[in-house]
mmCIF entry with sequence, helices, sheets and N, C-alpha, C, O atoms, coordinates in Angstrom:
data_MODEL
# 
_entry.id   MODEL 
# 
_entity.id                         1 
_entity.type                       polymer 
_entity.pdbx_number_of_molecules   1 
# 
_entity_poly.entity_id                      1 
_entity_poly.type                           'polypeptide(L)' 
_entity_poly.nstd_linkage                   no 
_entity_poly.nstd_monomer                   no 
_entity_poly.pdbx_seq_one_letter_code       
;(UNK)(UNK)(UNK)(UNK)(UNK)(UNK)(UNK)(UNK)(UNK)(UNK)(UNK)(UNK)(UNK)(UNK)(UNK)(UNK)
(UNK)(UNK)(UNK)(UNK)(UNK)(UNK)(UNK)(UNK)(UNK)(UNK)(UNK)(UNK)(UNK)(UNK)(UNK)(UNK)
(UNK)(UNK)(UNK)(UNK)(UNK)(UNK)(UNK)(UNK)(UNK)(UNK)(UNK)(UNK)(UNK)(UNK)(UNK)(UNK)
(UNK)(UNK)(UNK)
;
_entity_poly.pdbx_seq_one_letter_code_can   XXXXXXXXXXXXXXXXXXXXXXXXXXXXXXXXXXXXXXXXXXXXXXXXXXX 
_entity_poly.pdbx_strand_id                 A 
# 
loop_
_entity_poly_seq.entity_id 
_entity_poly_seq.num 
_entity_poly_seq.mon_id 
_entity_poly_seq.hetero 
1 1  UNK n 
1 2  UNK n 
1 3  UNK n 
1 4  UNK n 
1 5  UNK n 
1 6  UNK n 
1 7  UNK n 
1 8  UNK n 
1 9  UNK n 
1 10 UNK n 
1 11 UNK n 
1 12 UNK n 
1 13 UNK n 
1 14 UNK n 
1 15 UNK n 
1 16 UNK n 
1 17 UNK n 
1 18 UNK n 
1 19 UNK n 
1 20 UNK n 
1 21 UNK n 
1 22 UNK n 
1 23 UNK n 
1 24 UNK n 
1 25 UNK n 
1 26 UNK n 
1 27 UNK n 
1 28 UNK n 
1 29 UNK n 
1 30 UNK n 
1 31 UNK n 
1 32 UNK n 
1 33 UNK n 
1 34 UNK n 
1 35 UNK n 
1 36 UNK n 
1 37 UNK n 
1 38 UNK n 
1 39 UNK n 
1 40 UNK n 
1 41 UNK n 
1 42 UNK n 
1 43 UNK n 
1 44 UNK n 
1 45 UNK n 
1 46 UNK n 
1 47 UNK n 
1 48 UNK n 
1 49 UNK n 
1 50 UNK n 
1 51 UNK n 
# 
_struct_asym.id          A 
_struct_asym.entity_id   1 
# 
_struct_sheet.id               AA1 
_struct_sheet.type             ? 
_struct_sheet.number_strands   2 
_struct_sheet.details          ? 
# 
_struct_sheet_order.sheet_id     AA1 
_struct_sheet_order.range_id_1   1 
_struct_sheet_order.range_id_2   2 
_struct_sheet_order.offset       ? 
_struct_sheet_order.sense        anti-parallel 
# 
loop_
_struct_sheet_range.sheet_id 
_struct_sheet_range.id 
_struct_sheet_range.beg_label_comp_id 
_struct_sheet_range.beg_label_asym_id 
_struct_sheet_range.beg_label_seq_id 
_struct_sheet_range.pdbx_beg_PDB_ins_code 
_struct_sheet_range.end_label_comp_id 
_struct_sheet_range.end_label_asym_id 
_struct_sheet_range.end_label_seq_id 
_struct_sheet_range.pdbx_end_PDB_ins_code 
_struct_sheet_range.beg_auth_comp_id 
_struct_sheet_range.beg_auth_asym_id 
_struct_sheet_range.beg_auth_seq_id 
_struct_sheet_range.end_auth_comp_id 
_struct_sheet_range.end_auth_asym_id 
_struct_sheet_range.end_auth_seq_id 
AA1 1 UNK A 6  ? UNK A 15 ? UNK A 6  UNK A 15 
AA1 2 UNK A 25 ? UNK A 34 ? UNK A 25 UNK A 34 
# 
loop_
_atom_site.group_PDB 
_atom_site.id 
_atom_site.type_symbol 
_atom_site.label_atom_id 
_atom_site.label_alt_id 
_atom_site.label_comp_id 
_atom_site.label_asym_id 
_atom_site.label_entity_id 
_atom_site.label_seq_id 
_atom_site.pdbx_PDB_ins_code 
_atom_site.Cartn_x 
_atom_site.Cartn_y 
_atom_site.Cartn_z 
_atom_site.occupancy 
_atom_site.B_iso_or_equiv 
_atom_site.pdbx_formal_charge 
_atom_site.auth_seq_id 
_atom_site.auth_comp_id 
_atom_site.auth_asym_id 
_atom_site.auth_atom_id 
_atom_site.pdbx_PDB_model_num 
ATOM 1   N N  . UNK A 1 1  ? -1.045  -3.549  1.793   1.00 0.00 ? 1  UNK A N  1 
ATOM 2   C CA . UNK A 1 1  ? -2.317  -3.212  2.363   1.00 0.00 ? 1  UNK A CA 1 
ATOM 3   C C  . UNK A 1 1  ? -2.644  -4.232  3.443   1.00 0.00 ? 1  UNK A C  1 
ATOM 4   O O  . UNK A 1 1  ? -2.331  -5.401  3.221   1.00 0.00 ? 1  UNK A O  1 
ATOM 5   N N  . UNK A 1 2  ? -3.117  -3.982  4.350   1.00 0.00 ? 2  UNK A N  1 
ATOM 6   C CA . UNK A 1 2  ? -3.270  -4.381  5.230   1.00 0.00 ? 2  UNK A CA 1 
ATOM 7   C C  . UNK A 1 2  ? -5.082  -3.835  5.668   1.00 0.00 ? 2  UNK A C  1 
ATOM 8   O O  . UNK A 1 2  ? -5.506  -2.687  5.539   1.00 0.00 ? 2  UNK A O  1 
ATOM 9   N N  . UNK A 1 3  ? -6.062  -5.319  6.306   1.00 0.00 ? 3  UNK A N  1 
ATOM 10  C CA . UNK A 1 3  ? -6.968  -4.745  6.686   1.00 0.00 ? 3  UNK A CA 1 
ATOM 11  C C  . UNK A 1 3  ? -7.411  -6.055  7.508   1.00 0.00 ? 3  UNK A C  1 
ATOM 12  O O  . UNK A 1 3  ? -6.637  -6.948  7.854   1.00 0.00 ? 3  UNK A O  1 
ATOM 13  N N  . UNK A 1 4  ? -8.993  -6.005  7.795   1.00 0.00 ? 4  UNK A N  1 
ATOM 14  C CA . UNK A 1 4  ? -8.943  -7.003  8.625   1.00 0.00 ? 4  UNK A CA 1 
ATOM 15  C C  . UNK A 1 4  ? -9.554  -8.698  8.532   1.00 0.00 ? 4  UNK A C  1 
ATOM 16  O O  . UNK A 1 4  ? -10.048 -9.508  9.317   1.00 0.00 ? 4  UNK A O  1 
ATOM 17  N N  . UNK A 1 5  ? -9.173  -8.649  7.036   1.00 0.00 ? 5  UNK A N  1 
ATOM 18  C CA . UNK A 1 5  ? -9.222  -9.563  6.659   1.00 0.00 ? 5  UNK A CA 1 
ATOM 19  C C  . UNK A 1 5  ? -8.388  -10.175 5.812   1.00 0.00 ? 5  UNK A C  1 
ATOM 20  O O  . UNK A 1 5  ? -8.509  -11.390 5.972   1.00 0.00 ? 5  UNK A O  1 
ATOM 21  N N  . UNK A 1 6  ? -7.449  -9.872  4.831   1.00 0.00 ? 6  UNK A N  1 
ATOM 22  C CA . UNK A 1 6  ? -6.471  -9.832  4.690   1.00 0.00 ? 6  UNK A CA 1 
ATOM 23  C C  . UNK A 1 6  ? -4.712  -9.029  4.366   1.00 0.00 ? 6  UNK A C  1 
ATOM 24  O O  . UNK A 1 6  ? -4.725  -7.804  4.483   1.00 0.00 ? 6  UNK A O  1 
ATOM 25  N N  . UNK A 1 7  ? -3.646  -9.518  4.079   1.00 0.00 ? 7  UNK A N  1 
ATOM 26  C CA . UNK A 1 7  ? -2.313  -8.735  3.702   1.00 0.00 ? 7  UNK A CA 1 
ATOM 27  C C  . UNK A 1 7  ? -2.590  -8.787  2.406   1.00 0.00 ? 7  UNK A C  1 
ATOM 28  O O  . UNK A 1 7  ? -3.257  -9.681  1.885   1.00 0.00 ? 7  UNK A O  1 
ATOM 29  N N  . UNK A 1 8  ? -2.037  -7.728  1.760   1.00 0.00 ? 8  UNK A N  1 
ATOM 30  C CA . UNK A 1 8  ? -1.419  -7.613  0.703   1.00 0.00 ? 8  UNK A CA 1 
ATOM 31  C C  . UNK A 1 8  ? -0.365  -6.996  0.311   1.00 0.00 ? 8  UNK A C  1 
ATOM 32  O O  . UNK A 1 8  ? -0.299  -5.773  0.435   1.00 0.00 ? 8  UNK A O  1 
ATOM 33  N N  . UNK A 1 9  ? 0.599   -7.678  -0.204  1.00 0.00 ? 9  UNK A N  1 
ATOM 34  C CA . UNK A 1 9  ? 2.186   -6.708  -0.846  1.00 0.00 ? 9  UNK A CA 1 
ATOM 35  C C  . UNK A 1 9  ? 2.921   -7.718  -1.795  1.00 0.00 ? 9  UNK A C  1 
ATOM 36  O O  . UNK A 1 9  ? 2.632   -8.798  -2.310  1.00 0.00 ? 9  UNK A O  1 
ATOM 37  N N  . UNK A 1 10 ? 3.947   -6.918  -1.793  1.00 0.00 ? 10 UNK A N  1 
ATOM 38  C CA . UNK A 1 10 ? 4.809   -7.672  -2.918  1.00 0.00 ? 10 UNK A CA 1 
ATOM 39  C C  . UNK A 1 10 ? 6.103   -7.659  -2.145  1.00 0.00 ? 10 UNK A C  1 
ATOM 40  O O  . UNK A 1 10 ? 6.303   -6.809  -1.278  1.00 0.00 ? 10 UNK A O  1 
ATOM 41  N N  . UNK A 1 11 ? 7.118   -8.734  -2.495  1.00 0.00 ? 11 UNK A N  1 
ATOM 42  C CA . UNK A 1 11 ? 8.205   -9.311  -2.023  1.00 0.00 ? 11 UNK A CA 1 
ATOM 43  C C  . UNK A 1 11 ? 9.184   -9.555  -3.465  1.00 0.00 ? 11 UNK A C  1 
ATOM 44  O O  . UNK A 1 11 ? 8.941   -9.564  -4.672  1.00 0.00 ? 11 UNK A O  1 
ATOM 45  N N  . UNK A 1 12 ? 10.282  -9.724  -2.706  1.00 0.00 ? 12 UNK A N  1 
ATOM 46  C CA . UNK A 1 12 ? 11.758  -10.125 -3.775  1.00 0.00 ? 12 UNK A CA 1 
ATOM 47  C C  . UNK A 1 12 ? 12.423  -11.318 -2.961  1.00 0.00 ? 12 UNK A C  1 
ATOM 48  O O  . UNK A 1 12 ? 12.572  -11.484 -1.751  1.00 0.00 ? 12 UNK A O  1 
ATOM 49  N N  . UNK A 1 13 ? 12.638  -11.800 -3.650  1.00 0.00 ? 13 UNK A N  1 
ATOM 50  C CA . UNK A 1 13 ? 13.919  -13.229 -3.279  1.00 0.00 ? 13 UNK A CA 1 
ATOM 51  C C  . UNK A 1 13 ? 15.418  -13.003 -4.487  1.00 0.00 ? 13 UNK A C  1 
ATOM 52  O O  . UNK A 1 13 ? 15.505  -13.426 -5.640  1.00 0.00 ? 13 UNK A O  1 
ATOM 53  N N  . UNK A 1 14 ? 15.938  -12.592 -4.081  1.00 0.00 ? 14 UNK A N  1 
ATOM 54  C CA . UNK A 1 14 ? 17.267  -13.120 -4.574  1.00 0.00 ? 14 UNK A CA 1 
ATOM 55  C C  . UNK A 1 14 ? 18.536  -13.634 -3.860  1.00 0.00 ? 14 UNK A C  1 
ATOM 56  O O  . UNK A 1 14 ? 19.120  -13.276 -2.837  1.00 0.00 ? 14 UNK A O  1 
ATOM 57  N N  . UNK A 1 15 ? 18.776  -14.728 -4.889  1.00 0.00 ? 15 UNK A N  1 
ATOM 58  C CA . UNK A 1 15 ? 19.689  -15.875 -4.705  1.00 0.00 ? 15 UNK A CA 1 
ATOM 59  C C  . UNK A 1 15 ? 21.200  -15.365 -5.272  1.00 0.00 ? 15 UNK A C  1 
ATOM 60  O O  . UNK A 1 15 ? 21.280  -15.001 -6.446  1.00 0.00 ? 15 UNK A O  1 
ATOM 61  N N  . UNK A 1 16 ? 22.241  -15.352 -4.514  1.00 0.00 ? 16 UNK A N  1 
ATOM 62  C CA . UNK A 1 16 ? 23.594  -14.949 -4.815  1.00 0.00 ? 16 UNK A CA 1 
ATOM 63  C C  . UNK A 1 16 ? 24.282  -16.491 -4.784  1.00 0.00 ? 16 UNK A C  1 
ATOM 64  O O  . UNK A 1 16 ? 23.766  -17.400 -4.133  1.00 0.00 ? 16 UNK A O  1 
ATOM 65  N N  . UNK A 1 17 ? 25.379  -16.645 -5.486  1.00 0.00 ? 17 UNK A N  1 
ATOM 66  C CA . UNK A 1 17 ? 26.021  -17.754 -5.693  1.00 0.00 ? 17 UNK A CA 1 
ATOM 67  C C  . UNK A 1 17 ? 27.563  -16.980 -5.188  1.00 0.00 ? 17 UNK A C  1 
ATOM 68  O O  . UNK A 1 17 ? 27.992  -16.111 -5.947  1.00 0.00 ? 17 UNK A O  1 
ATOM 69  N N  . UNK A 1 18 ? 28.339  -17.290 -3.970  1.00 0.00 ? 18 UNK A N  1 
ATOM 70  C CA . UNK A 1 18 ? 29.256  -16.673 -3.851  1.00 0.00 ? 18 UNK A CA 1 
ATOM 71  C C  . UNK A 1 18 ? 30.343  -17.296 -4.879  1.00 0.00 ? 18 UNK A C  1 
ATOM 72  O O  . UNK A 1 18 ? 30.163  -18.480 -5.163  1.00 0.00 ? 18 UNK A O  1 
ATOM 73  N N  . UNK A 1 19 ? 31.288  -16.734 -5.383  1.00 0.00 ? 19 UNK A N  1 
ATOM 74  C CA . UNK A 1 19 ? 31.981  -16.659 -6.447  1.00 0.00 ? 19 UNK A CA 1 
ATOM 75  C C  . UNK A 1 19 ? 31.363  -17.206 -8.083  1.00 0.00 ? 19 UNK A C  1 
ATOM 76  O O  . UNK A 1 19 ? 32.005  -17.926 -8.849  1.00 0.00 ? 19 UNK A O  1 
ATOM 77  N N  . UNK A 1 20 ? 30.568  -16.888 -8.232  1.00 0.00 ? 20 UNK A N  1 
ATOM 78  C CA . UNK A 1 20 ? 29.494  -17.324 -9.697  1.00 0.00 ? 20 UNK A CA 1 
ATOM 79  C C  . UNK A 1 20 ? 28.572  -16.389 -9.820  1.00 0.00 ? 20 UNK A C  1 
ATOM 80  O O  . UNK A 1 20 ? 27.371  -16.662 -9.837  1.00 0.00 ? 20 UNK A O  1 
ATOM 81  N N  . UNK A 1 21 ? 29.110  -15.015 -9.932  1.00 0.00 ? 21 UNK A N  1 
ATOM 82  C CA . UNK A 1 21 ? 27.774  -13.692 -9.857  1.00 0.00 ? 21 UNK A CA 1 
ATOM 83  C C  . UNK A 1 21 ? 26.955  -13.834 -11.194 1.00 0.00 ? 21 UNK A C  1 
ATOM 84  O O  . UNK A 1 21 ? 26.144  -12.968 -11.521 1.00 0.00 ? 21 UNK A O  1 
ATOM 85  N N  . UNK A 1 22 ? 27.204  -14.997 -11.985 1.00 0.00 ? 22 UNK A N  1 
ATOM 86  C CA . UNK A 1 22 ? 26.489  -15.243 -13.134 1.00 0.00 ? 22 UNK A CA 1 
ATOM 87  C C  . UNK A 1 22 ? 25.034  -16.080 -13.158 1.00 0.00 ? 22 UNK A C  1 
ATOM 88  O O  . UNK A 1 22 ? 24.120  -16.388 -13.925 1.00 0.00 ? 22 UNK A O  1 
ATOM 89  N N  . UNK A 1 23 ? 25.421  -16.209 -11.942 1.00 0.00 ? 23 UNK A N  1 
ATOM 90  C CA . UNK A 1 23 ? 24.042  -17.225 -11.760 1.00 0.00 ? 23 UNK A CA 1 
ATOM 91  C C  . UNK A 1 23 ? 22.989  -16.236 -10.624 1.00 0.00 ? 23 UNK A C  1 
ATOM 92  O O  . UNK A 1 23 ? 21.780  -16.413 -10.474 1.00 0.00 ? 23 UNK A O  1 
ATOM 93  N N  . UNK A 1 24 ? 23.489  -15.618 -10.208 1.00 0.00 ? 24 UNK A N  1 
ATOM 94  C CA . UNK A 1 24 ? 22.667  -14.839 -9.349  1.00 0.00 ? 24 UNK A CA 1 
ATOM 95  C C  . UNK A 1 24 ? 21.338  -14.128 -9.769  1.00 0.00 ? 24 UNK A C  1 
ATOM 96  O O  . UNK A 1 24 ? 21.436  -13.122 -10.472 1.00 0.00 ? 24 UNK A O  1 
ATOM 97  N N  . UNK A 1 25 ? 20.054  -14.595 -9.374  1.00 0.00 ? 25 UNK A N  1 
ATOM 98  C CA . UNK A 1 25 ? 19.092  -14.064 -10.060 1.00 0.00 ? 25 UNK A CA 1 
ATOM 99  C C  . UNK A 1 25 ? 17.873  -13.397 -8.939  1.00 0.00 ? 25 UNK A C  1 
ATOM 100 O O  . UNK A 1 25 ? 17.881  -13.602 -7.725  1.00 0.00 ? 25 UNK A O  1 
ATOM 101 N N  . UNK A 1 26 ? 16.991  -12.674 -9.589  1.00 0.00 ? 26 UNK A N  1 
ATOM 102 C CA . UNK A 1 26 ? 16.060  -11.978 -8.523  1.00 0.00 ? 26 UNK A CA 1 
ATOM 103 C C  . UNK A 1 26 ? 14.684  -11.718 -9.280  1.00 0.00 ? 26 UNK A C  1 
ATOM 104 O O  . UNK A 1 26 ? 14.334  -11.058 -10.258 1.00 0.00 ? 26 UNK A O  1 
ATOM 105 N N  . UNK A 1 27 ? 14.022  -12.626 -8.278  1.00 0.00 ? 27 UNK A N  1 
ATOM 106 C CA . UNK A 1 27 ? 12.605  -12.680 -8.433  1.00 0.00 ? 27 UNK A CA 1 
ATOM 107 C C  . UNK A 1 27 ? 11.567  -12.080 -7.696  1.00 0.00 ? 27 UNK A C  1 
ATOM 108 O O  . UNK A 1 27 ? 11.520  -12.133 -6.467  1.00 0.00 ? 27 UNK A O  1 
ATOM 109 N N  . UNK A 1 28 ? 10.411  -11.290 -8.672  1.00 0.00 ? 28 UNK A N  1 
ATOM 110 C CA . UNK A 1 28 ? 9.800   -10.539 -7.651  1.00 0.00 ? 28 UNK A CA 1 
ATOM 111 C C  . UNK A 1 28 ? 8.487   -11.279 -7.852  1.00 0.00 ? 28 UNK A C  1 
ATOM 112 O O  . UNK A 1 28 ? 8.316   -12.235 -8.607  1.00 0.00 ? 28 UNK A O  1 
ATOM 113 N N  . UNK A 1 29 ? 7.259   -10.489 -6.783  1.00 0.00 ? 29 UNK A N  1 
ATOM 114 C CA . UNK A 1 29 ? 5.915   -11.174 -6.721  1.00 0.00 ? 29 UNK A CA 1 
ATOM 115 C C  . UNK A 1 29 ? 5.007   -10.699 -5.773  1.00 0.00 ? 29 UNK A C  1 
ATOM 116 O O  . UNK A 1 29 ? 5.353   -10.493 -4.609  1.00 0.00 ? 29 UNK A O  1 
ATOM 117 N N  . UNK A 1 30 ? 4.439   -10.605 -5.976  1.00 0.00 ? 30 UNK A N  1 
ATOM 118 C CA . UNK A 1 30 ? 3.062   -10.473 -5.038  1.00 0.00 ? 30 UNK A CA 1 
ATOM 119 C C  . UNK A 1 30 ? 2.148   -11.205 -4.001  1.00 0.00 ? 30 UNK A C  1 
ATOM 120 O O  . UNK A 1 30 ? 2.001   -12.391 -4.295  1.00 0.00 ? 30 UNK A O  1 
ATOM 121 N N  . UNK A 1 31 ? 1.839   -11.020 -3.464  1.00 0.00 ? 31 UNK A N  1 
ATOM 122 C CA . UNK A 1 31 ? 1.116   -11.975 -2.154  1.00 0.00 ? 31 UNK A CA 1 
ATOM 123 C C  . UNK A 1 31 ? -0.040  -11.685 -1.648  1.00 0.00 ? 31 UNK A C  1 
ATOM 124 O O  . UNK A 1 31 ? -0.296  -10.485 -1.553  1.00 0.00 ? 31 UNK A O  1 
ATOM 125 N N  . UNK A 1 32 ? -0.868  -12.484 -1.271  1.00 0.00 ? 32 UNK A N  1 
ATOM 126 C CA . UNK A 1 32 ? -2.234  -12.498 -0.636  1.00 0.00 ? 32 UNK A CA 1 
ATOM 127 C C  . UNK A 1 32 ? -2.213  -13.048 0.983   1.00 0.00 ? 32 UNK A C  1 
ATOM 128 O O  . UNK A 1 32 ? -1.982  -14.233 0.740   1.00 0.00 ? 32 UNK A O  1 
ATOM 129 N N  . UNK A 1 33 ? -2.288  -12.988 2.251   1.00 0.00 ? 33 UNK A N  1 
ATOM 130 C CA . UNK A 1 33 ? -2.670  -13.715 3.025   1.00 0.00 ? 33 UNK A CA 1 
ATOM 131 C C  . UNK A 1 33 ? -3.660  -13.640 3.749   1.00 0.00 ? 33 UNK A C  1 
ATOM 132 O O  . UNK A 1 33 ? -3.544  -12.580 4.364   1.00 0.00 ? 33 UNK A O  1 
ATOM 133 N N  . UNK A 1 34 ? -4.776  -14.256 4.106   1.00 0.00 ? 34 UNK A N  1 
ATOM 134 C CA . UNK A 1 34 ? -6.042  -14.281 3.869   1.00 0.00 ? 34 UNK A CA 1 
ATOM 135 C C  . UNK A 1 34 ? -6.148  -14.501 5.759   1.00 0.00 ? 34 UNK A C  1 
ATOM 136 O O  . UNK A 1 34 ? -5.632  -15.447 6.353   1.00 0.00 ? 34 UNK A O  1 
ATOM 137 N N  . UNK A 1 35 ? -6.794  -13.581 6.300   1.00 0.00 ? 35 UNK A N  1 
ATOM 138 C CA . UNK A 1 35 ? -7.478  -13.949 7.381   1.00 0.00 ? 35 UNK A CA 1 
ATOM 139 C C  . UNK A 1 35 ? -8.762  -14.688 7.952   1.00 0.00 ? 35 UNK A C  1 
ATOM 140 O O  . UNK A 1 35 ? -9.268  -14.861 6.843   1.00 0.00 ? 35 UNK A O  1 
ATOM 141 N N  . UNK A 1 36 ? -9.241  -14.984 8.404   1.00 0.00 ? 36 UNK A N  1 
ATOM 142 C CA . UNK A 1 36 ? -8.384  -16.864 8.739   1.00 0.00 ? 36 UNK A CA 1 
ATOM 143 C C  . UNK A 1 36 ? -7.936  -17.399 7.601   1.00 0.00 ? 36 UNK A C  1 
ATOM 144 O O  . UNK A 1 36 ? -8.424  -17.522 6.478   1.00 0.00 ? 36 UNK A O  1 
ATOM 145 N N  . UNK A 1 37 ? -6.695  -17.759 8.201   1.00 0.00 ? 37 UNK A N  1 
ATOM 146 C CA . UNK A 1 37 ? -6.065  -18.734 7.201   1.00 0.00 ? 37 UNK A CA 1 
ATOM 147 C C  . UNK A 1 37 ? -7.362  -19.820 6.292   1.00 0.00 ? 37 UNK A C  1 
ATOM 148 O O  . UNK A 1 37 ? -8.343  -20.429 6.718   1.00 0.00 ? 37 UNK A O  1 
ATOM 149 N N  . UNK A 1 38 ? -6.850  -19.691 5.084   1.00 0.00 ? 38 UNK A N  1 
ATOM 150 C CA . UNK A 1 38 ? -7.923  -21.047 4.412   1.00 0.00 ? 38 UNK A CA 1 
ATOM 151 C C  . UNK A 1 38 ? -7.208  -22.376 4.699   1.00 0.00 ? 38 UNK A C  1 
ATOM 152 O O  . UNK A 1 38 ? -6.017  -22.414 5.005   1.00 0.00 ? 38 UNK A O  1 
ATOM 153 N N  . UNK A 1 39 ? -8.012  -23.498 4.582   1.00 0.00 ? 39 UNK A N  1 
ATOM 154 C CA . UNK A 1 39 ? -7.686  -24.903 4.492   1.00 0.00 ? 39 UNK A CA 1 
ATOM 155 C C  . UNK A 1 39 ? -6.823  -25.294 3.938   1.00 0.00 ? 39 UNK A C  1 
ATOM 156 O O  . UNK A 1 39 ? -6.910  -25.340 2.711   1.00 0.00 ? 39 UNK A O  1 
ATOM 157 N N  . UNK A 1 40 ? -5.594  -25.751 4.610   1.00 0.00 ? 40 UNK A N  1 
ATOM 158 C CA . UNK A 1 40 ? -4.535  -26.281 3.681   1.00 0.00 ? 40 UNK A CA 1 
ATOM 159 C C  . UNK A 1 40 ? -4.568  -27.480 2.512   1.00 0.00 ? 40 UNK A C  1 
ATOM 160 O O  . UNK A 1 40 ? -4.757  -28.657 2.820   1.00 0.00 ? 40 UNK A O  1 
ATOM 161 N N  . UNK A 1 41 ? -4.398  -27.116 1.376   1.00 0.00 ? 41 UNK A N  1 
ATOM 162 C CA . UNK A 1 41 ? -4.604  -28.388 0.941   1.00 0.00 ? 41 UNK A CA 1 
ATOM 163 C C  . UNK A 1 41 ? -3.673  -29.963 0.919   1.00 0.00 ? 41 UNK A C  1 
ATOM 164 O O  . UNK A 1 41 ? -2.607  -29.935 1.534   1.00 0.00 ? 41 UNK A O  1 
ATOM 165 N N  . UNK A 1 42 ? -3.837  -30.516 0.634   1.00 0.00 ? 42 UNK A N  1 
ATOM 166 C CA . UNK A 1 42 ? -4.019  -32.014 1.086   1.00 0.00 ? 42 UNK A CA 1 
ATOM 167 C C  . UNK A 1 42 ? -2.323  -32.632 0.770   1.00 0.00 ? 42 UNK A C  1 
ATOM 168 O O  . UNK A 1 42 ? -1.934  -33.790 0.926   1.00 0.00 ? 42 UNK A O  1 
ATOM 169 N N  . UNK A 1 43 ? -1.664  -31.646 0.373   1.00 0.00 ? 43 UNK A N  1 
ATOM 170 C CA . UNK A 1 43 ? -0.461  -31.829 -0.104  1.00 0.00 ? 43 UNK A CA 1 
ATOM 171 C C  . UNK A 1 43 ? 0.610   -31.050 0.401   1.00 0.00 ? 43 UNK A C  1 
ATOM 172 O O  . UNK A 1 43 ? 1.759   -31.093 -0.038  1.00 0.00 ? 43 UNK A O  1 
ATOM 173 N N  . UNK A 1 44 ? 0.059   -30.069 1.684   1.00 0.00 ? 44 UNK A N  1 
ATOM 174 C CA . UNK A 1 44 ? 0.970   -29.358 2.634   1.00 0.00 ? 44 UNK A CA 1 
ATOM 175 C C  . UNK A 1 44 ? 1.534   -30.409 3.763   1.00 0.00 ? 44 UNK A C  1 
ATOM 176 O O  . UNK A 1 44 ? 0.750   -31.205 4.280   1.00 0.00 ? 44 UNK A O  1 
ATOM 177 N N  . UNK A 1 45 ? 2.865   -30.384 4.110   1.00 0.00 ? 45 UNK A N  1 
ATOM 178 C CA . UNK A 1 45 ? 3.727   -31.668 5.225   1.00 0.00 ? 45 UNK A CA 1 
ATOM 179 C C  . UNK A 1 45 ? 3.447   -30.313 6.560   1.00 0.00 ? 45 UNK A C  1 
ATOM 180 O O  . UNK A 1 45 ? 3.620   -29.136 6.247   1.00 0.00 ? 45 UNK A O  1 
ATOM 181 N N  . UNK A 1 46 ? 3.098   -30.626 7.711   1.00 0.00 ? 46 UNK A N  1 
ATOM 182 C CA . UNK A 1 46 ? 2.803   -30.230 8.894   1.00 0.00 ? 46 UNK A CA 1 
ATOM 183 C C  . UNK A 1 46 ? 4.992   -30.002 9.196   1.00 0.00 ? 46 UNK A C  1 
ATOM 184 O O  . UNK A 1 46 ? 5.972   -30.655 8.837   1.00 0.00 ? 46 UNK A O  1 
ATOM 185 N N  . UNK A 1 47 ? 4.806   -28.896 9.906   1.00 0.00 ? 47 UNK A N  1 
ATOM 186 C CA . UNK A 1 47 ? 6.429   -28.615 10.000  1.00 0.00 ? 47 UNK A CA 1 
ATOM 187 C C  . UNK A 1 47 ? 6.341   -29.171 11.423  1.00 0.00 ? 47 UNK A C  1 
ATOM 188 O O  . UNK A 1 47 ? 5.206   -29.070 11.887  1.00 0.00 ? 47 UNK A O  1 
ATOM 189 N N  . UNK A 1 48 ? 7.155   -29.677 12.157  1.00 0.00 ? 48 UNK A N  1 
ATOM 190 C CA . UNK A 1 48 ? 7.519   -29.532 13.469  1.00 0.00 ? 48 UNK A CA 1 
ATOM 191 C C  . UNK A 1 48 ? 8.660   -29.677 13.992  1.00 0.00 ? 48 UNK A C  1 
ATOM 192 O O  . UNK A 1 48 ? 9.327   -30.491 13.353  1.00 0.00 ? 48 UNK A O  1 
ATOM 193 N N  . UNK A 1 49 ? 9.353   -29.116 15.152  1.00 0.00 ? 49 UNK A N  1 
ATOM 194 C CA . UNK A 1 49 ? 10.344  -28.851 16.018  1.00 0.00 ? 49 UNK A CA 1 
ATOM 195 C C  . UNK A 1 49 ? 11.086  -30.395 15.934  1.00 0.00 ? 49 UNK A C  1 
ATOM 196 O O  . UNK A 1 49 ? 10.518  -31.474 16.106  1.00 0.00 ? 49 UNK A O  1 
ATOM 197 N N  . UNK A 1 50 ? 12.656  -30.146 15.589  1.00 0.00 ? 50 UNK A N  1 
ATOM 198 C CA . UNK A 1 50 ? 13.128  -31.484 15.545  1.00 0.00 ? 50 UNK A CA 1 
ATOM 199 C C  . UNK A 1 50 ? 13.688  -31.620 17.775  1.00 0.00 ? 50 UNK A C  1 
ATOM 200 O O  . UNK A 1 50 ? 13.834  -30.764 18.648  1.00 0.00 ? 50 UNK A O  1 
ATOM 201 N N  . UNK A 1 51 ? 13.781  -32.816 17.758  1.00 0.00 ? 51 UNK A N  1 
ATOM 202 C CA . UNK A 1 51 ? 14.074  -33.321 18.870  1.00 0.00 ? 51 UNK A CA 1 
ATOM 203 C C  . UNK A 1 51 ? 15.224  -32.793 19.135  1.00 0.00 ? 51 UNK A C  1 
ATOM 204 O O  . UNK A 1 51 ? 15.810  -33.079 20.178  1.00 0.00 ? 51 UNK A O  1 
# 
């Protein structure tokens, strides 16, 4: 869903281990992202462009 204030959906991540298909696992989940972004808290590292 989508509107104009925020996303909503759900996502999957799975991780393959090439030659170890025993470890390969898949996680699902749901998501919120909120228009305007809220305040990061105090424990997010700022990403930036390496040199």
């Amino acid at each position: 869903m989508v509107s104009a204030t925020q996303v909503r959906g759900t996502g999957s991540l799975i991780s393959a281990v090439p030659g170890k298909p025993f470890l390969t696992t898949t996680n699902f989940g749901t998501f919120v992202l909120l228009k305007p972004p809220v305040q990061p808290s105090t424990n997010q590292v700022d990403l930036v462009t390496a040199p």
